[in-house]
C-alpha angles and dihedrals in degrees: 000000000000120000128214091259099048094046092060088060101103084225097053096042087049096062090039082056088050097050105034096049110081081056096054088044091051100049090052096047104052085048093050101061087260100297115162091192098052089042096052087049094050089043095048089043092053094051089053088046089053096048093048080044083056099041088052092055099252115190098244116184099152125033111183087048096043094048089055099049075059092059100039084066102036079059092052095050087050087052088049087052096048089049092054099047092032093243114163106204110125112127126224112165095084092059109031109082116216113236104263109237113177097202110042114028089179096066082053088060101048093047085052091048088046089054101048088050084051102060090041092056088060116102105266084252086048088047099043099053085040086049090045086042107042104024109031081028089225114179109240082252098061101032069058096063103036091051095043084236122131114252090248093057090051092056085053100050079041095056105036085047095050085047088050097046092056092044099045085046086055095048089052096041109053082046 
């Protein structure tokens, strides 16, 4: 395990970077629709927010953990931002399994497809408390605090995103 001293060596730092780095990548690509471009900015962004974390002498225990926490909100700045500017990027299709059917994998795929449509078709705040619930599997009382809403105002979006994604499967599915 590396400690806080050690990580602020730029050695040290250097192979964490190394090794920790296809994972960052990864979280933030399966959350960005896929797009290279916005993953390698939220990547590169959480890297530069865990160096300024370091320099100002940031109690690390444990890294891997640390450095992902990092990530979660970069990733939250990145939805408030979305939802300021309208922008529609979140990627499903790497989380959402699609329902085994032995017989007939076809059906699988459109039901996985059905369900990615679904969950783009929810409001950014509906789709960023569904994506802090169900992919990163945040309680109410932290997606809370990480939003700035009040936990009463996360069970809502919860609720009414949960009503309109299974509105919004049944309406493309029956098409």
């Amino acid at each position: 395990m590396i400690g806080e001293a050690k990580l602020r060596s730029p050695e040290v730092f250097a192979v964490f970077y190394d090794e920790t780095l296809p994972r960052i990548y990864g979280y933030f690509l399966r959350r960005c629709g896929g797009s290279v471009s916005v993953a390698e900015d939220l990547t590169s962004e959480t890297y530069l927010r865990a160096v300024a974390q370091l320099k100002r002498s940031a109690s690390v225990d444990d890294p891997v953990r640390w450095l992902f926490g990092i990530a979660r909100y970069t990733l939250i700045d990145h939805y408030r931002s979305s939802l300021r500017t309208g922008e529609r990027d979140l990627a499903w299709d790497d989380r959402i399994e699609a329902v085994a059917d032995d017989h007939d994998p076809y059906t699988a795929v459109l039901d996985r497809d059905q369900a990615i449509a679904a969950l783009n078709r929810l409001s950014p705040d509906q789709r960023l408390v569904i994506a802090l619930r169900y992919l990163d599997e945040l309680r109410v009382t932290e997606i809370a605090t990480a939003t700035g809403k009040s936990e009463h105002a996360i069970e809502s979006l919860l609720a009414r995103g949960r009503t309109n994604f299974k509105r919004h499967y049944r309406e493309h599915h029956d098409e």
